[in-house]
GUKOL-751159 format. One record per residue: residue in one letter; x, y, z of N, C-alpha, C in turn. Coordinates in pm, 1 decimal. Example, Ala and Ser with C-alpha at 12.3 -4.5 7.8 and 13.67 -1.06 7.14 Angstrom:
! residues 2
{residu=A; n.xx=1319.0; n.yy=-569.0; n.zz=780.0; ca.xx=1230.0; ca.yy=-450.0; ca.zz=780.0; c.xx=1320.0; c.yy=-330.0; c.zz=780.0}
{residu=S; n.xx=1285.0; n.yy=-225.0; n.zz=708.0; ca.xx=1367.0; ca.yy=-106.0; ca.zz=714.0; c.xx=1290.0; c.yy=3.0; c.zz=787.0}
END
This chain:
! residues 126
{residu=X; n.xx=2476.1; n.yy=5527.5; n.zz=9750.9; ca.xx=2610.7; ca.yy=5508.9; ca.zz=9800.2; c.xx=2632.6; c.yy=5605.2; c.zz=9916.0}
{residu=X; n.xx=2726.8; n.yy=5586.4; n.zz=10016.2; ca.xx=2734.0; ca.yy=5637.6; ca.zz=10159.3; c.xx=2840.4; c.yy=5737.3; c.zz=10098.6}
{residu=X; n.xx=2850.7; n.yy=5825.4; n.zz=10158.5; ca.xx=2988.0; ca.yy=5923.2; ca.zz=10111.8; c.xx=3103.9; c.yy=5849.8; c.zz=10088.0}
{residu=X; n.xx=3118.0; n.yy=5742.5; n.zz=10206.7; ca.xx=3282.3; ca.yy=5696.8; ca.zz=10187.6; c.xx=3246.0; c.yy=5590.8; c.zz=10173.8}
{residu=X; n.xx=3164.9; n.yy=5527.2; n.zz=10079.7; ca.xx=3146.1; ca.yy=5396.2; ca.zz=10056.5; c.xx=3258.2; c.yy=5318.4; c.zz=9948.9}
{residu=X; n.xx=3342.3; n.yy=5406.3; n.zz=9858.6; ca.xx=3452.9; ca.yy=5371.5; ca.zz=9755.3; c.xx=3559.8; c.yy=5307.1; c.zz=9881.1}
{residu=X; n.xx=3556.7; n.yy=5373.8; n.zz=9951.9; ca.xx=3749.7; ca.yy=5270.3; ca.zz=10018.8; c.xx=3711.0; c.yy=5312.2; c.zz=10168.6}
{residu=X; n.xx=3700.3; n.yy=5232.9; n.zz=10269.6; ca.xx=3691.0; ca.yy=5289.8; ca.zz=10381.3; c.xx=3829.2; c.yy=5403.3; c.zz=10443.9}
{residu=X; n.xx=3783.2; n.yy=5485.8; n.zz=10521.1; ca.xx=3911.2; ca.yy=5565.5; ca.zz=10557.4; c.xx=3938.5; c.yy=5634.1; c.zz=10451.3}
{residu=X; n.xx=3902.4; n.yy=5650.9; n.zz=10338.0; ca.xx=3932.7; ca.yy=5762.8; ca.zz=10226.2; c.xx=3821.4; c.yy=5909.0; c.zz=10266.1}
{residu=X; n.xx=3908.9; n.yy=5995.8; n.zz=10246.1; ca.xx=3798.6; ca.yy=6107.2; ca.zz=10266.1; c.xx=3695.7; c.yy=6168.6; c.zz=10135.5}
{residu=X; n.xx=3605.6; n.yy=6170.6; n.zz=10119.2; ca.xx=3547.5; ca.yy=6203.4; ca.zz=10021.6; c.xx=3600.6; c.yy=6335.5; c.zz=9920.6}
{residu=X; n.xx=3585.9; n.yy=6307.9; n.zz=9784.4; ca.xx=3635.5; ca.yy=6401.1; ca.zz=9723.1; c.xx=3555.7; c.yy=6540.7; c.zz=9726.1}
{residu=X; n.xx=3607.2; n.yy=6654.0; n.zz=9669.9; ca.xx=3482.9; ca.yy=6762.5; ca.zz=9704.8; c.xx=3358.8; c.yy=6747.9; c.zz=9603.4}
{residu=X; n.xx=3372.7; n.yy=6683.4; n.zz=9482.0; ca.xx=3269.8; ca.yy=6712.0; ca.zz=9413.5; c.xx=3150.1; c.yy=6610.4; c.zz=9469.2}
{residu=X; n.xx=3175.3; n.yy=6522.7; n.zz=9590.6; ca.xx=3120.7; ca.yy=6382.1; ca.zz=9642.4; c.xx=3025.2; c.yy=6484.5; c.zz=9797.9}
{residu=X; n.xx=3109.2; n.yy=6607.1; n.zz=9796.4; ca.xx=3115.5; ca.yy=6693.8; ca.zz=9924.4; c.xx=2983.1; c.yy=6776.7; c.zz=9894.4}
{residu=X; n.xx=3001.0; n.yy=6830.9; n.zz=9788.9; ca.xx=2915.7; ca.yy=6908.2; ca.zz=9666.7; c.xx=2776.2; c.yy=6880.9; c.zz=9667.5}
{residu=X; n.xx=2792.9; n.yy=6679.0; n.zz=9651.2; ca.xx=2650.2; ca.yy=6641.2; ca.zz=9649.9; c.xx=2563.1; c.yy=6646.1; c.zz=9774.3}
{residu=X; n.xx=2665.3; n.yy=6627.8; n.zz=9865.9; ca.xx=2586.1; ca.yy=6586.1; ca.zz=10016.4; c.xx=2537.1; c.yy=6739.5; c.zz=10025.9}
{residu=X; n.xx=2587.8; n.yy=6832.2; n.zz=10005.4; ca.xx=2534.9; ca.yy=6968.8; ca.zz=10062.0; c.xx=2428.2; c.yy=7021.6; c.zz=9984.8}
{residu=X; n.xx=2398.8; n.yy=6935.3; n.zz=9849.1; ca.xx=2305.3; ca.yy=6994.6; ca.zz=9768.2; c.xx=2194.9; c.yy=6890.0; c.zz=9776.2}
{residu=X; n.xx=2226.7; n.yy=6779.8; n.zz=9968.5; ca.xx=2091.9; ca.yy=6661.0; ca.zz=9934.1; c.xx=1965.4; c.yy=6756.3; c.zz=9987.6}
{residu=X; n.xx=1878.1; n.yy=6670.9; n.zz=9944.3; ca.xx=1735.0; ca.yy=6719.5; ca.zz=9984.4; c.xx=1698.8; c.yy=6700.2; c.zz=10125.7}
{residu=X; n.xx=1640.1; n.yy=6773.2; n.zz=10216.2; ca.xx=1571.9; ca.yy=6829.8; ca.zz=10315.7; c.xx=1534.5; c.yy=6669.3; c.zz=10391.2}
{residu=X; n.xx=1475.6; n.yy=6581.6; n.zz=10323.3; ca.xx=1463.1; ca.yy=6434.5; ca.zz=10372.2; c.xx=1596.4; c.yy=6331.5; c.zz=10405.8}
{residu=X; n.xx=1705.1; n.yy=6384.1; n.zz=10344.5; ca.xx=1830.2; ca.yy=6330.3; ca.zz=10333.4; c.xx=1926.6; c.yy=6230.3; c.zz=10230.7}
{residu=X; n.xx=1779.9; n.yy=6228.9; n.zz=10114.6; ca.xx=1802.2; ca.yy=6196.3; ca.zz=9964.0; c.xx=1914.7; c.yy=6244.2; c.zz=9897.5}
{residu=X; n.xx=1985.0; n.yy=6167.0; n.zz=9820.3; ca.xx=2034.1; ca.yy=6245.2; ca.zz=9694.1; c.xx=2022.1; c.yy=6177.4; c.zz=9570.9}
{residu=X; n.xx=1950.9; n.yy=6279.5; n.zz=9464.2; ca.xx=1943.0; ca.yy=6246.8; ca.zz=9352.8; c.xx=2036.4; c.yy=6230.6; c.zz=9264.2}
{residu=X; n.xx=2170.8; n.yy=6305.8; n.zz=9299.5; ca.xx=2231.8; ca.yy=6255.2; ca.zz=9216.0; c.xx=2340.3; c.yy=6132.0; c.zz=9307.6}
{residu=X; n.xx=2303.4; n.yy=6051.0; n.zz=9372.8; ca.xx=2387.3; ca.yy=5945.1; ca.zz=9436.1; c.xx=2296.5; c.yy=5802.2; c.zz=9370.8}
{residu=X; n.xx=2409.8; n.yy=5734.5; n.zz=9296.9; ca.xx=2358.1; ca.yy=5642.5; ca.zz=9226.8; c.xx=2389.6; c.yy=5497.2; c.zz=9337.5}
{residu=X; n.xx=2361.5; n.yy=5363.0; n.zz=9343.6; ca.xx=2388.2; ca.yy=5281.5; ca.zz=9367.1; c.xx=2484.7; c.yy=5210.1; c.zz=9316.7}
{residu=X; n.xx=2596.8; n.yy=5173.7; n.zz=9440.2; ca.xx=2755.9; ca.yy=5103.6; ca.zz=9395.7; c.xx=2680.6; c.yy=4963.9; c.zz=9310.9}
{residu=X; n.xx=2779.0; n.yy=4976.3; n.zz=9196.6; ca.xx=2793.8; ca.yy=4848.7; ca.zz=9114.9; c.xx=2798.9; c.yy=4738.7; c.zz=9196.0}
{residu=X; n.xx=2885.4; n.yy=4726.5; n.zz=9287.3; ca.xx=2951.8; ca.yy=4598.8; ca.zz=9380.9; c.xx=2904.2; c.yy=4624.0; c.zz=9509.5}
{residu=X; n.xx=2986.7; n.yy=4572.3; n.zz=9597.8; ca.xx=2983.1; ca.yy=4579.8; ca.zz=9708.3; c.xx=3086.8; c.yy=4682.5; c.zz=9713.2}
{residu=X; n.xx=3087.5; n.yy=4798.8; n.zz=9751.9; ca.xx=3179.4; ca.yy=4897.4; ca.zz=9812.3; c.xx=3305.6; c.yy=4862.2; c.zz=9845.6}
{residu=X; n.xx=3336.2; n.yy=4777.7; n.zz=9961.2; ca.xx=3471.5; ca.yy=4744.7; ca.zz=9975.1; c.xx=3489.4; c.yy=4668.4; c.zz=9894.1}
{residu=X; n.xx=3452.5; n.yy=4619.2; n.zz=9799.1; ca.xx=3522.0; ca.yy=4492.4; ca.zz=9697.6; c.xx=3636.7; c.yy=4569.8; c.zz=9620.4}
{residu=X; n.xx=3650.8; n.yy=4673.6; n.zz=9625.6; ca.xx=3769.4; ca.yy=4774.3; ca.zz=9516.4; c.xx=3867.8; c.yy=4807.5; c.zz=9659.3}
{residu=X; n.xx=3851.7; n.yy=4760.2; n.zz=9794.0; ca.xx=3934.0; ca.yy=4778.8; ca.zz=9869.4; c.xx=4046.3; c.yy=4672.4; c.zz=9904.4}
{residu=X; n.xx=4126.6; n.yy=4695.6; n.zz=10023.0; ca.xx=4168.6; ca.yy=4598.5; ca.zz=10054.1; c.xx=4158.1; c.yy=4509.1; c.zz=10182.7}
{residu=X; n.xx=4009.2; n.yy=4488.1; n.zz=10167.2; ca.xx=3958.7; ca.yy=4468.2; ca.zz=10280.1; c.xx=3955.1; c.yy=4322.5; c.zz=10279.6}
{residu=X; n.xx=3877.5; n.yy=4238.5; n.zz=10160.2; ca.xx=3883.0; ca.yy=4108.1; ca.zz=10150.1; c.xx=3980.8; c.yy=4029.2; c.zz=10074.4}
{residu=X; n.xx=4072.9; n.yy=4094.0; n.zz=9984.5; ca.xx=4182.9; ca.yy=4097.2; ca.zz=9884.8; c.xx=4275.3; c.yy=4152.9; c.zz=9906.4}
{residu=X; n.xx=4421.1; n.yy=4098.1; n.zz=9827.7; ca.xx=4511.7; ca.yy=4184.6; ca.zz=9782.2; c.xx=4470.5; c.yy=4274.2; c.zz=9631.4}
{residu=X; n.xx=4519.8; n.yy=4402.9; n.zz=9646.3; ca.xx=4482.6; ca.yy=4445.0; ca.zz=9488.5; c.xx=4610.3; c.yy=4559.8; c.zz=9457.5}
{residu=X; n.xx=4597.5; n.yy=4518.8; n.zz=9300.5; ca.xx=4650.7; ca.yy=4568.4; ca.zz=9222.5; c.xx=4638.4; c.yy=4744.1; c.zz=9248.7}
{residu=X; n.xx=4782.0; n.yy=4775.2; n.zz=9236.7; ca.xx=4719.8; ca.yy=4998.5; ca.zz=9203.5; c.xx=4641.9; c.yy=5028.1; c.zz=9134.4}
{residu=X; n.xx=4632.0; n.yy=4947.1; n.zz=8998.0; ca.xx=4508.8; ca.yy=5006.5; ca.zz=8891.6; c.xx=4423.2; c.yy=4958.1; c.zz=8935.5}
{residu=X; n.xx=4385.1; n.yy=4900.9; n.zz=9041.0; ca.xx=4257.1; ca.yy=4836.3; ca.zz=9064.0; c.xx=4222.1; c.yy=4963.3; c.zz=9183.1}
{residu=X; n.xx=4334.4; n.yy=5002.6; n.zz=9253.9; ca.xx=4301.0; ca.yy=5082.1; ca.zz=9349.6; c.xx=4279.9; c.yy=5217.8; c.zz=9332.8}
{residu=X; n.xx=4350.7; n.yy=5249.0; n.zz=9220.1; ca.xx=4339.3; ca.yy=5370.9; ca.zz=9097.3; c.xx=4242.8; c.yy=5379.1; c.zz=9045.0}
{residu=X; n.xx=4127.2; n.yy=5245.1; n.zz=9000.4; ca.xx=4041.4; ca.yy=5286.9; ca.zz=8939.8; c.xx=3905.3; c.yy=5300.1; c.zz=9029.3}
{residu=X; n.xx=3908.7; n.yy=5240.3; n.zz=9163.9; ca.xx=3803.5; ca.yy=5293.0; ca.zz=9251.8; c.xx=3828.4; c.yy=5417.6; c.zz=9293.9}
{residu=X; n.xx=3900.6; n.yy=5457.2; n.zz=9264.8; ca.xx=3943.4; ca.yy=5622.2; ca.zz=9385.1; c.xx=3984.4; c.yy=5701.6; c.zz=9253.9}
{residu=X; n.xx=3907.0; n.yy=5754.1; n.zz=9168.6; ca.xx=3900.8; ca.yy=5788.2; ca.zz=9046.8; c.xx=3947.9; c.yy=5947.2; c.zz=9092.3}
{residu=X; n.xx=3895.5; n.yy=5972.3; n.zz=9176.1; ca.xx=3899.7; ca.yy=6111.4; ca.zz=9211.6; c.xx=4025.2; c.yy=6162.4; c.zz=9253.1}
{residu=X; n.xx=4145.8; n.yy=6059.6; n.zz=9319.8; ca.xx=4280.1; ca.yy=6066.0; ca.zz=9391.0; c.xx=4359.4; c.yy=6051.5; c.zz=9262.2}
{residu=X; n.xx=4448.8; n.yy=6143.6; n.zz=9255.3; ca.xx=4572.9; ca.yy=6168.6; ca.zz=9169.6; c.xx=4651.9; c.yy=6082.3; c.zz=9176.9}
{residu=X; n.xx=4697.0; n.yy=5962.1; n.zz=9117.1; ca.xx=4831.0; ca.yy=5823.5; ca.zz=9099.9; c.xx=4906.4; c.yy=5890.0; c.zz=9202.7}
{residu=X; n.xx=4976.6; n.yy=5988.0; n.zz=9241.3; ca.xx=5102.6; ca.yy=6050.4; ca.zz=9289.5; c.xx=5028.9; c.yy=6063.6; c.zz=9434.4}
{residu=X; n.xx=4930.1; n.yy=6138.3; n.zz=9449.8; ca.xx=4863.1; ca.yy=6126.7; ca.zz=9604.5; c.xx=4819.9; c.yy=5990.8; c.zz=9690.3}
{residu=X; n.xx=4794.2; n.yy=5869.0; n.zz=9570.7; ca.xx=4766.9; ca.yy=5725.6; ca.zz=9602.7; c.xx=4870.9; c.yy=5714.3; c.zz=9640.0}
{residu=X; n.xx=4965.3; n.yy=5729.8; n.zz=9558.3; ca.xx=5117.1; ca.yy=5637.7; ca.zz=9548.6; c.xx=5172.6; c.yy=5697.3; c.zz=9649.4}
{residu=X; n.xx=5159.1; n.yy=5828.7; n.zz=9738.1; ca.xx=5206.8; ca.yy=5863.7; ca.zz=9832.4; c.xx=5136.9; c.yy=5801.3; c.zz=9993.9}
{residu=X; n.xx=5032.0; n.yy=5797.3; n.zz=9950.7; ca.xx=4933.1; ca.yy=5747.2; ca.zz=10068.7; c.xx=4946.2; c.yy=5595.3; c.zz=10080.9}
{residu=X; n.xx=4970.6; n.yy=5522.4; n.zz=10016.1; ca.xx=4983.5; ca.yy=5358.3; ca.zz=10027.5; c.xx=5112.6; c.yy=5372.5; c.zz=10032.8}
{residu=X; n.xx=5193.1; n.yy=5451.0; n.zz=10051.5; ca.xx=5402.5; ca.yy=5445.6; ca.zz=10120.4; c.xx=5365.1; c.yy=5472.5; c.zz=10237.4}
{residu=X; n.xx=5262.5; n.yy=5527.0; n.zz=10241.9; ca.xx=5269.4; ca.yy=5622.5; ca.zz=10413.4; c.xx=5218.5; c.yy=5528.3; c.zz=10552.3}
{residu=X; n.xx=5147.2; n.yy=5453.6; n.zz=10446.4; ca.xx=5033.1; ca.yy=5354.4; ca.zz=10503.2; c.xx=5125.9; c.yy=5180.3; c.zz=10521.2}
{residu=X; n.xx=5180.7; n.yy=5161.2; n.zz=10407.5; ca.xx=5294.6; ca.yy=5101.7; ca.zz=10451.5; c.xx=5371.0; c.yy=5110.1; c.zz=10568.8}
{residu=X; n.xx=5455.7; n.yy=5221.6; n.zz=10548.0; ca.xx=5587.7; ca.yy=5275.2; ca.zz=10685.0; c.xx=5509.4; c.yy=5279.6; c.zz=10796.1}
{residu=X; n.xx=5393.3; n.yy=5302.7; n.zz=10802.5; ca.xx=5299.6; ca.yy=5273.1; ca.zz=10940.5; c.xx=5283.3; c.yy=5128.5; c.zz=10981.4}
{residu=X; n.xx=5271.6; n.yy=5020.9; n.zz=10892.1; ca.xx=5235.9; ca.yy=4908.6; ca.zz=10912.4; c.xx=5107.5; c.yy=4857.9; c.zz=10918.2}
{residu=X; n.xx=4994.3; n.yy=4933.9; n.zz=10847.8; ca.xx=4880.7; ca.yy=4913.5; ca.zz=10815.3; c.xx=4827.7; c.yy=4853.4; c.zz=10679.0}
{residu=X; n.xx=4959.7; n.yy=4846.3; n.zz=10585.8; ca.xx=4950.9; ca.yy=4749.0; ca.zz=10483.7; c.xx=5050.6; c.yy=4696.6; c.zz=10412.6}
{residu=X; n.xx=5111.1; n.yy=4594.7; n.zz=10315.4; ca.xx=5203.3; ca.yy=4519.9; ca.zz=10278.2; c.xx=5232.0; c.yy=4531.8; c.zz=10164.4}
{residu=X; n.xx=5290.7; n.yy=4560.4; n.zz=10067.3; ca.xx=5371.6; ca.yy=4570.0; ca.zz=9942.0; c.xx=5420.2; c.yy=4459.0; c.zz=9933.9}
{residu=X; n.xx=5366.8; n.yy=4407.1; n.zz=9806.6; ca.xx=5443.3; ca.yy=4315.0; ca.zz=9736.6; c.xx=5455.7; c.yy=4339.8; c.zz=9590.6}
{residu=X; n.xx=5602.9; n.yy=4331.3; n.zz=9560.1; ca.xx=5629.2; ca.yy=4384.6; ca.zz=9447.0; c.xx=5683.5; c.yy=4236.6; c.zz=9338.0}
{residu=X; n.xx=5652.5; n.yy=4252.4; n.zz=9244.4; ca.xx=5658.4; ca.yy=4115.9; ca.zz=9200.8; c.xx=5747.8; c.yy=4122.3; c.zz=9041.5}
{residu=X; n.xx=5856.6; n.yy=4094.6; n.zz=9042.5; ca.xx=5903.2; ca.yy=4135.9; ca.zz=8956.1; c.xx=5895.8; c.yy=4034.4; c.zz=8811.2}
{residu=X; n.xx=5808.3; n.yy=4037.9; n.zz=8736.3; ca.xx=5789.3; ca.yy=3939.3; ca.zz=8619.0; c.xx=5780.2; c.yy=4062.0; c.zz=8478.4}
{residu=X; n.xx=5708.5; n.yy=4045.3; n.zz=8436.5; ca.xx=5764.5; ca.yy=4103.5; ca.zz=8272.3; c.xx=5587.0; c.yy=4077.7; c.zz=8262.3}
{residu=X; n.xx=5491.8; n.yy=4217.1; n.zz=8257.3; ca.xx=5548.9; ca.yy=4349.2; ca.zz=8335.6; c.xx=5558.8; c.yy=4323.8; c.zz=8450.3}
{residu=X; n.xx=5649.5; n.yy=4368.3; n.zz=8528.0; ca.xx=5638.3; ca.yy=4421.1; ca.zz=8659.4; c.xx=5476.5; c.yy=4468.7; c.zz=8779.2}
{residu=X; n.xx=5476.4; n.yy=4419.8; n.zz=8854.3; ca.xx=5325.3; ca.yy=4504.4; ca.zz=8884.3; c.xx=5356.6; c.yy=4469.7; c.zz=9069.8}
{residu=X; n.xx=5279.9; n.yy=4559.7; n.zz=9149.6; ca.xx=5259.1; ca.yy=4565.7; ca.zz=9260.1; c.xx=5167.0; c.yy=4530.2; c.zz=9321.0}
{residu=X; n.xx=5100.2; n.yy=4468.5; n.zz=9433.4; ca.xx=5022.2; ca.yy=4431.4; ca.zz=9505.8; c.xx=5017.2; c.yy=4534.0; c.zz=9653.7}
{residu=X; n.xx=4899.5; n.yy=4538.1; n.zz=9695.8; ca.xx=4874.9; ca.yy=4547.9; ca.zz=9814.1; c.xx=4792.6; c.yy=4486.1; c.zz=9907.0}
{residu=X; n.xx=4781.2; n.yy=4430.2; n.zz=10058.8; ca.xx=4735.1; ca.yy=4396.9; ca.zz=10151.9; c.xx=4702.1; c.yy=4450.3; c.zz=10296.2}
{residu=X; n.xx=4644.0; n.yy=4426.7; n.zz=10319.9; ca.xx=4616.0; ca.yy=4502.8; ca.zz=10476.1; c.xx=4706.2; c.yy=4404.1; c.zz=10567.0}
{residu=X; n.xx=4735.5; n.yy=4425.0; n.zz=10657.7; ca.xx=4805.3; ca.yy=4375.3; ca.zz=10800.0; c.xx=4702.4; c.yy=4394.6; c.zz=10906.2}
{residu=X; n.xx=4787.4; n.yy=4306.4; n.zz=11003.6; ca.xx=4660.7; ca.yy=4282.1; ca.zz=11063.7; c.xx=4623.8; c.yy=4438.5; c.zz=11194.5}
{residu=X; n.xx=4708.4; n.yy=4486.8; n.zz=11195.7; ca.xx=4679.3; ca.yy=4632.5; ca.zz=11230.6; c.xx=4619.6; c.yy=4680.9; c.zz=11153.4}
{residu=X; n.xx=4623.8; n.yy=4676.5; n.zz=11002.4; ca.xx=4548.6; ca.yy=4773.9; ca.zz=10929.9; c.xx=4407.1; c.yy=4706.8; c.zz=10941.6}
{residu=X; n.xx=4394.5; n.yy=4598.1; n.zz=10972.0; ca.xx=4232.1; ca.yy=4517.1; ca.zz=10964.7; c.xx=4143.5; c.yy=4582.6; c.zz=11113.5}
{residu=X; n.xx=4262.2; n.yy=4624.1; n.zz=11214.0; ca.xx=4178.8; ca.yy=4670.2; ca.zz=11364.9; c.xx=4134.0; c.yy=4784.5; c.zz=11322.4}
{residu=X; n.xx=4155.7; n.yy=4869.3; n.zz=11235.1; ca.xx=4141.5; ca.yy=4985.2; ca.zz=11191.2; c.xx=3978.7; c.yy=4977.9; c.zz=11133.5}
{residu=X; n.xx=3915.7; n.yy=4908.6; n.zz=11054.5; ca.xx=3793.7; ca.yy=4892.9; ca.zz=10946.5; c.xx=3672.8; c.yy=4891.6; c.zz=11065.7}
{residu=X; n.xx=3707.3; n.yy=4827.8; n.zz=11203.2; ca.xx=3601.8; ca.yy=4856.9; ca.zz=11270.1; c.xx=3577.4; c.yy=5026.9; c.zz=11346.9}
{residu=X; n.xx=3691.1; n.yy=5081.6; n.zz=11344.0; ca.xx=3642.4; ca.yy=5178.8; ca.zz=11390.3; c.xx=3689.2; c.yy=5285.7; c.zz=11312.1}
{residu=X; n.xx=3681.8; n.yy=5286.9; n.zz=11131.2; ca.xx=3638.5; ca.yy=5326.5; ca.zz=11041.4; c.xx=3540.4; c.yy=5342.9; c.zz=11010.2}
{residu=X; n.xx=3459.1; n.yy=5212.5; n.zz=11017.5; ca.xx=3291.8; ca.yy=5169.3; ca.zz=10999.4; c.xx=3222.5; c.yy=5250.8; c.zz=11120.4}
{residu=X; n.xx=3263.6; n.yy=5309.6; n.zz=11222.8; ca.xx=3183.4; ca.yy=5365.9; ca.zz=11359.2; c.xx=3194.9; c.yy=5459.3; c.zz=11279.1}
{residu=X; n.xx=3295.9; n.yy=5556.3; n.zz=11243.6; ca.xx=3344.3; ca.yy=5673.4; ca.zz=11201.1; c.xx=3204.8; c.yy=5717.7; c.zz=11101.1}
{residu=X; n.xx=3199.0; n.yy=5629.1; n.zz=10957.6; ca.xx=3127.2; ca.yy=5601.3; ca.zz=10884.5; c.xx=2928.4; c.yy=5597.6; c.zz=10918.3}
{residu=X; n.xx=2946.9; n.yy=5524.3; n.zz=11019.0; ca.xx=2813.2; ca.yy=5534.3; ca.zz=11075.4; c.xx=2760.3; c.yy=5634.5; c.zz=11147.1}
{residu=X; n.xx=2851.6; n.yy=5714.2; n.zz=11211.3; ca.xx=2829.9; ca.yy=5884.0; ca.zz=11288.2; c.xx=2795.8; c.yy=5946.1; c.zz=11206.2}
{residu=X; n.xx=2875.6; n.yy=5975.1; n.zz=11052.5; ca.xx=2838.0; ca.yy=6046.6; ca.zz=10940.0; c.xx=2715.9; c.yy=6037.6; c.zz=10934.3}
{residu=X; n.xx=2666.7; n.yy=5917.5; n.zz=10908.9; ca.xx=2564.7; ca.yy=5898.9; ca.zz=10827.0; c.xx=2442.2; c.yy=5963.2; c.zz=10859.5}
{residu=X; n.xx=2440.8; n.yy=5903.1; n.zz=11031.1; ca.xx=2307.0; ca.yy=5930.1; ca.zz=11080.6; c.xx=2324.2; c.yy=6079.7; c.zz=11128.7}
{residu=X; n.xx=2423.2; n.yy=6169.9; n.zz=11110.4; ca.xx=2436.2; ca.yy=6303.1; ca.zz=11159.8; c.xx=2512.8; c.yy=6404.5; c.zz=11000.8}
{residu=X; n.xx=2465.1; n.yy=6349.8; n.zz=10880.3; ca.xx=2497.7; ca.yy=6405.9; ca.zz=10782.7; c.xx=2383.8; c.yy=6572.6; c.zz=10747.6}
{residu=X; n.xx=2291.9; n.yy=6517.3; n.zz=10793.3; ca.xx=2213.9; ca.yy=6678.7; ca.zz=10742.0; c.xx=2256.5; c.yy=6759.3; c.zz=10861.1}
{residu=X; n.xx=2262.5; n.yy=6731.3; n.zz=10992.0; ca.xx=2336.6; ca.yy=6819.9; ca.zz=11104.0; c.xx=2428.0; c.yy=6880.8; c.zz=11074.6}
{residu=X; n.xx=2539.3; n.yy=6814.3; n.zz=10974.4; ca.xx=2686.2; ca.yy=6826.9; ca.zz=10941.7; c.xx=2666.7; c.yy=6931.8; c.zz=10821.2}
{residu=X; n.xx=2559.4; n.yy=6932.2; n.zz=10762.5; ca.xx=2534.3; ca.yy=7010.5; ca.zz=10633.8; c.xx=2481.9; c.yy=7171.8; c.zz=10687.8}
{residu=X; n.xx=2400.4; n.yy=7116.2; n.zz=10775.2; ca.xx=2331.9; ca.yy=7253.3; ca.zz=10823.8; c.xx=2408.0; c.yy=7321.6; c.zz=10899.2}
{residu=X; n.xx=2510.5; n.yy=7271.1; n.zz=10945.7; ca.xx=2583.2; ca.yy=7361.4; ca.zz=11049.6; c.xx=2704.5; c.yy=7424.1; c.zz=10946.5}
{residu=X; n.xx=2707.1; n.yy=7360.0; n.zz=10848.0; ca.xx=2806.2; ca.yy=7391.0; ca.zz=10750.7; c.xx=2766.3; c.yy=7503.5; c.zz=10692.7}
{residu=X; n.xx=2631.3; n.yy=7518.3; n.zz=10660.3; ca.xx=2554.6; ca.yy=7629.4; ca.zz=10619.4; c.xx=2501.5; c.yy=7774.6; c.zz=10641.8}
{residu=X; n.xx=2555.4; n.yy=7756.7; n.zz=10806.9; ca.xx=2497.0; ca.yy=7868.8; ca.zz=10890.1; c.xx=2581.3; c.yy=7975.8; c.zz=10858.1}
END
């Protein structure tokens, strides 16, 4: 799995930070397992999804820091709330189409990491 392979545009948690600095000299990590899915499938990249759905990929983000970051991300206009009021109650989210111009140059962002991650480690180290 890529550091920010859980949600694009999420920043990695530290214990995710932890691993990259403890990869091996080749640029391995042993303890980085392979995503179940496809990575963005827990996003809202090809779907609308549920908070617990978005809660349960971003295991590492506190309900209250999500729930603050998808208002914020809203009032920007990078994604859509729909609140649906049935018995229970539950919320949806979507990207807009501003928030969709965003994933390509997320994915650049993403790809700089990658190929300049032991640079990023070693200089971290000095």
């Amino acid at each position: 799995m890529r550091p920010l392979d859980r949600c694009p545009g999420m920043t990695p948690p530290i214990g995710q930070i932890r691993q990259m600095q403890r990869a091996r000299s080749d640029g391995t990590n042993p303890c980085r397992k392979p995503p179940a899915q496809p990575p963005r499938s827990f996003c809202l990249v090809e779907q609308r999804r549920r908070f617990t759905e978005l809660r349960a990929a971003l295991r590492t983000v506190t309900p209250k820091v999500l729930t603050q970051t998808l208002r914020d991300m809203a009032r920007d206009g990078l994604i859509l709330r729909h609140d649906f009021a049935e018995n229970p109650p539950h919320v949806e989210y979507e990207l807009t189409d501003l928030g969709r111009s965003l994933i390509v140059v997320i994915d650049a962002a993403r790809a700089w990491g990658d190929e300049r991650l032991n640079e990023l480690i070693a200089a971290r180290n000095r």
